[in-house]
TIRO-219708 format. One record per residue (C-alpha): x, z, y. Coordinates in steps of 0.25 Angstrom, whole numbers, padded with zeros to 4 digits, always signed. Each point is the difference from the previous one (the first is absolute). Example, Ala and Ser with C-alpha at 12.3 -4.5 7.8 and 13.67 -1.06 7.14 Angstrom:
2
+0049+0031-0018+0006-0002+0014
***
This chain:
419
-0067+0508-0005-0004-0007+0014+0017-0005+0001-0005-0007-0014-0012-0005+0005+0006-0006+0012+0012-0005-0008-0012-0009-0006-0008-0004+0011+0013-0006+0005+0005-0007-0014-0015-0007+0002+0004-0004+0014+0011-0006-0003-0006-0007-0012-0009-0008+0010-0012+0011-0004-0001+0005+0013-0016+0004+0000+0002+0007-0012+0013+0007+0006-0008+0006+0011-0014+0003-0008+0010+0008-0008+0007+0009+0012-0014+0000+0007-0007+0006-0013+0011+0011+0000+0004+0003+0013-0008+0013+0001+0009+0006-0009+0013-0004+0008+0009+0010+0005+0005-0003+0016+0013-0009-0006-0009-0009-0008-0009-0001+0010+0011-0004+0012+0005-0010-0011-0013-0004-0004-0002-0004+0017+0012-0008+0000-0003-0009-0011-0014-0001+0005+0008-0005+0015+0008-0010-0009-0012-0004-0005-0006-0002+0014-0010+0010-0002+0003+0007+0011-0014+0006+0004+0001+0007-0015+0016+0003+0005-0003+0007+0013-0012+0008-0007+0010+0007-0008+0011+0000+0009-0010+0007+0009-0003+0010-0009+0013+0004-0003+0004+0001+0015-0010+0008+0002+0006+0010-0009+0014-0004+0004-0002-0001+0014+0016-0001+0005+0003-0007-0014+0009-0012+0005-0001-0008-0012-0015-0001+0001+0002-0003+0014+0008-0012-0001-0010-0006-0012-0012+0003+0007+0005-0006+0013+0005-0011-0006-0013-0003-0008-0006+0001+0014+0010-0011+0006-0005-0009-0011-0015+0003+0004+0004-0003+0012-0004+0014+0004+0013+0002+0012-0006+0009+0009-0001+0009-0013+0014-0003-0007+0005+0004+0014-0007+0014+0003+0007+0002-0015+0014-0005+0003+0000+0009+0014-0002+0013-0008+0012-0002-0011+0010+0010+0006+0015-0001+0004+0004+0008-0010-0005-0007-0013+0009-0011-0007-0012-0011+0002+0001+0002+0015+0009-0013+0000-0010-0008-0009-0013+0004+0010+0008-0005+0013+0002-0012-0008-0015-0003-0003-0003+0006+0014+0009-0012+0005-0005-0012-0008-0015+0006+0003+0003+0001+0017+0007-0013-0002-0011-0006-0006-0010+0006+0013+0012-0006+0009+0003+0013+0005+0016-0006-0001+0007+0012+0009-0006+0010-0010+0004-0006-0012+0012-0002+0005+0001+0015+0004-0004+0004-0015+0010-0010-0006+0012+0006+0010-0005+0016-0007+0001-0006-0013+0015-0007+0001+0003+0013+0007-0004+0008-0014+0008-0014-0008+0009-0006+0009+0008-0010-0011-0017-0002-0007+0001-0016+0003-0014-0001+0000-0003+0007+0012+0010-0006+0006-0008-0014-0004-0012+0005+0005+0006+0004+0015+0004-0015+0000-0010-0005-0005-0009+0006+0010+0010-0004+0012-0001-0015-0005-0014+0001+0003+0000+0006+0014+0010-0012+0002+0013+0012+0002+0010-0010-0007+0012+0010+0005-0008+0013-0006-0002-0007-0013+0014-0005-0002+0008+0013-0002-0012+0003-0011+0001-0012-0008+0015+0000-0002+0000+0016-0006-0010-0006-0010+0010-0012-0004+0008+0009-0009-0011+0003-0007-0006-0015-0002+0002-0002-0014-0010+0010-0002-0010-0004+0011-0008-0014-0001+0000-0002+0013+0006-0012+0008+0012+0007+0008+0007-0012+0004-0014-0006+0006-0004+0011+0010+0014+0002+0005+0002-0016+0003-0012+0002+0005+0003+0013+0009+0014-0005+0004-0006-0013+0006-0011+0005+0007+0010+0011+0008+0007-0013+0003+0014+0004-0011-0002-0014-0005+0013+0000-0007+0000+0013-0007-0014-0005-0006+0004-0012-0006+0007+0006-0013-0013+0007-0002-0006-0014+0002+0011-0005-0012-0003+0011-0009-0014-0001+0002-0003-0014-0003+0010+0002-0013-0011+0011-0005-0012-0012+0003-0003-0012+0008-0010+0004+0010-0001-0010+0011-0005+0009+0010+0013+0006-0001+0007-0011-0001-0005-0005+0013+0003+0013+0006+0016+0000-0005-0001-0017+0008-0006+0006+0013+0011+0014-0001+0011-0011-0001-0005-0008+0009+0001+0013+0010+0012+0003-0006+0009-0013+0005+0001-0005-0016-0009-0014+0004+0005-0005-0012-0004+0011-0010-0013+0000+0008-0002-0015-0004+0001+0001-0014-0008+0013-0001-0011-0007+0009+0002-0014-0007-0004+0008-0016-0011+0007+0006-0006-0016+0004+0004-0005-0014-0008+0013-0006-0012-0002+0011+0001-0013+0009-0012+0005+0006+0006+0014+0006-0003-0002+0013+0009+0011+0007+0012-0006-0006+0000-0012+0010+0004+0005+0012+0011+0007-0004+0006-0009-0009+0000-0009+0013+0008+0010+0007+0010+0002-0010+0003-0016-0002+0001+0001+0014+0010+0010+0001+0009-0009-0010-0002-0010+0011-0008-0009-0008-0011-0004+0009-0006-0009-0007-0004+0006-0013-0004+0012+0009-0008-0009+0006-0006-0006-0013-0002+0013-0006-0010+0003+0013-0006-0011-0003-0003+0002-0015-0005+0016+0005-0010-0007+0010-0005-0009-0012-0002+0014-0009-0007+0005+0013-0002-0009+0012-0006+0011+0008+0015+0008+0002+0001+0000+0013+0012+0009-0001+0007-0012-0008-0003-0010+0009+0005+0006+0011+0013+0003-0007-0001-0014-0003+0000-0005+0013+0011+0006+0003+0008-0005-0013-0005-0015+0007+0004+0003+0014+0015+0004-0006-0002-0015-0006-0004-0004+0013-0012-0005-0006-0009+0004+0013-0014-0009-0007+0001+0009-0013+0001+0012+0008-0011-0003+0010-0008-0002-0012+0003+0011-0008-0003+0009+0013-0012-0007+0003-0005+0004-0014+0004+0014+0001-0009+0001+0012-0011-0007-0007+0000+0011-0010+0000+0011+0012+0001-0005+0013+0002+0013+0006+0013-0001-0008+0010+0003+0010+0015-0004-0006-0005-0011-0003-0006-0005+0013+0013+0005+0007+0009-0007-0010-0011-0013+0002+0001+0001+0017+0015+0002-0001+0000-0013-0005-0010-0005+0008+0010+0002+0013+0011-0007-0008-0008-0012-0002-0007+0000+0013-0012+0003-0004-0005+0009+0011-0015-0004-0001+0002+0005-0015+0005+0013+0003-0011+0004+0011-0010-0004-0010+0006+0008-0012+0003+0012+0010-0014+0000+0005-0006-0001-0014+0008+0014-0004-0005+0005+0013-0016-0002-0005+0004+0007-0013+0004+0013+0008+0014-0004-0003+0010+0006+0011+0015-0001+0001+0008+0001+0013+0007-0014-0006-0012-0006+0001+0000+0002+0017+0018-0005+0000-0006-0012-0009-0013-0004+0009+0008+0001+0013+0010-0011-0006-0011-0010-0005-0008+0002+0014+0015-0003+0008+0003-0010-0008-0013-0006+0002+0000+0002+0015-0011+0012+0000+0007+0008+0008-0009+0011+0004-0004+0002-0015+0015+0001-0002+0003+0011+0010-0013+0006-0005+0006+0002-0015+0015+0001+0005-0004+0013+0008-0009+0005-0012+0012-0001-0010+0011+0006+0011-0004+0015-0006+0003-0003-0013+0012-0009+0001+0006+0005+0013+0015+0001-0006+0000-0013-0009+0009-0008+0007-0007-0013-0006-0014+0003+0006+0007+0006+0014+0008-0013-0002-0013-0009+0000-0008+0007+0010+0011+0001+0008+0002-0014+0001-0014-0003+0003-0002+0010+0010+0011-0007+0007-0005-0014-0003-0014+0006+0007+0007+0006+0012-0002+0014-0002+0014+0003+0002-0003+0016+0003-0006+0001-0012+0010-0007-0008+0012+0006+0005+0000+0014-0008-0002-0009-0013+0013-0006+0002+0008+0013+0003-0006+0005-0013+0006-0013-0006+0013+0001+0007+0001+0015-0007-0002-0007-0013+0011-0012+0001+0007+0005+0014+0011-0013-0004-0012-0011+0001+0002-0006+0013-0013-0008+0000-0006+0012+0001+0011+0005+0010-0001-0013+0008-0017+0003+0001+0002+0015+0003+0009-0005+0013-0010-0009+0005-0011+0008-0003+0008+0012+0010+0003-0011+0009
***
């Protein structure tokens, strides 16, 4: 009689009259056995009823207490409550023995997931693969949870056991091992995965991330087309720029790389990354004015931006601009910027400029950090001789000579200096 009466009550659910449905397994619920009443709790959690769900799931556990079945339903109606703490205390006590062991470290994993206790889901995922070792969605959930802790090279081994199995699994395979492939630097191995990805759907997140994995990759030319559809589909995506630039670059054609940062700064004038990579795209043009400008805009948007304000002295020095480098130096310096190049580059503008105690000053401060660069011993070298400190200049050159032990203006200044 209650299997008819249930039979009923769902025939009213399904017929859109829900609230009589329920009236009707309420009115008779007193007379249910324990099956009716367990199925009577899962139609009540597919219902969202869940506070009428755990009641009875409640009361049958407590009868059942080691009755798995009612375990698993009343900790998952707890997980929808969002009761954890509870679901958990239940899915600790299913034993090792009992066929729904693998389904409660399942649940346990999503739940200490979901409380970002990673190593412990993890640990509960690796017991249930070794009770189903070829279940591909365990092995979906260990890369899963690898992805986000960032282990790329945990996640990949996962991923590719579940790729058998992907016609039965909506889930983007392709995607996450382009993705996991890329970011461990295997930048060719990902880019099939990029192709059979963007054949499935046209994200443009993805494929921007197959332009930049060509890009690193050495394919320039596979990098600009990708890079070039994702401006046709969003002209306004702003990280595409920079690295469209580098790959017109490394086809050798400077001047679209070179319009290309240019349209990027339009999008977003305040990529201080593109400007500089844009400065030096007008230096290899030999265009010094557009460089000094783009640098000099960099260092607006953050003056304590320190490749730019090295790229900008560099410069400086070729031009001659020594007063412009002192003043760029010293304004990093009031930013809390420090760099040993800062010290090599001061002690140049000050000798050039005939300060030579502030150049002895900076040359002696940089000597630690650039002691076996045969540039800077070259320079301070020279001007230690130039000052008459002949003692002090002496091992410089035999440091030099070690370097290029065939240069005889080095050879020719050693000899006098041991004269």
């Amino acid at each position: 009689m209650s299997y008819q009466v249930i039979e009923k009550a769902l025939t009213l659910i399904d017929n859109g009259e829900v609230e009589k449905g329920i009236a009707l397994l309420r009115d008779n619920q007193s007379t249910f056995n324990e099956d009716d009443l367990f199925h009577t709790a899962q139609i009540y959690q597919q219902l969202g009823m869940l506070e009428e769900a755990k009641e009875l799931l409640n009361g049958l556990l407590y009868h059942h207490p080691n009755e798995t079945d009612l375990i698993l339903s009343l900790a998952e109606v707890h997980i929808d409550l969002d009761e954890e703490d509870e679901a958990m205390a239940l899915l600790e006590n299913v034993n090792e023995e009992e066929d729904a062991y693998l389904q409660a470290l399942l649940l346990l994993a999503d739940l200490y997931q979901a409380q970002g206790l990673f190593e412990v889901s993890e640990n509960k995922l690796i017991q249930a693969k070794r009770l189903a070792p070829k279940e591909p969605i365990i092995d979906l959930a260990l890369a899963e949870i690898n992805l986000s802790q960032g282990d790329y090279k945990k996640a990949i081994p996962h991923y590719e056991a579940v790729l058998p199995f992907k016609g039965d699994i909506d889930f983007d395979l392709e995607e996450r091992l382009a993705e996991c492939y890329s970011a461990t630097g295997q930048f060719e191995e990902a880019m099939p995965y990029f192709d059979e990805a963007l054949k499935k759907e046209l994200k443009i997140d993805v494929l921007f991330q197959y332009g930049f994995t060509a890009l690193h990759a050495g394919f320039s030319k596979t990098a600009v087309e990708k890079l070039n559809q994702v401006k046709q589909l969003d002209y306004e995506y702003s990280s595409l720029y920079l690295y469209l630039a580098k790959a017109y670059e490394q086809e050798g054609l400077l001047e679209d790389s070179l319009r290309v940062a240019n349209e990027g700064l339009a999008v977003n004038e305040y990529n201080k990354e593109l400007q500089v990579y844009a400065a030096k795209v007008a230096l290899k043009q030999n265009n010094s004015t557009e460089a000094i400008r783009l640098l000099r805009d960099a260092i607006a948007i953050d003056p304590g931006y320190l490749e730019a304000a090295i790229t900008l002295t560099k410069i400086y020095i070729q031009e001659e601009e020594y007063e412009d480098v002192i003043d760029c130096l010293q304004e990093l310096i009031r930013f809390g910027e420090t760099d040993p190049q800062f010290d090599w580059d001061l002690a140049v503008a000050h000798q050039k400029l005939e300060n030579y105690s502030d150049a002895l000053n900076h040359y002696r401060q940089a000597y630690t950090s650039f002691k076996d660069d045969p540039d800077f011993l070259y320079d301070y070298g020279f001007f230690l001789l130039e000052e008459g400190k002949r003692e002090e200049a002496k091992p410089l050159f035999e440091k030099l000579i070690q370097h290029d032990p065939t240069n005889m203006e080095l050879l020719d200044v050693y000899k006098n200096l041991e004269e």
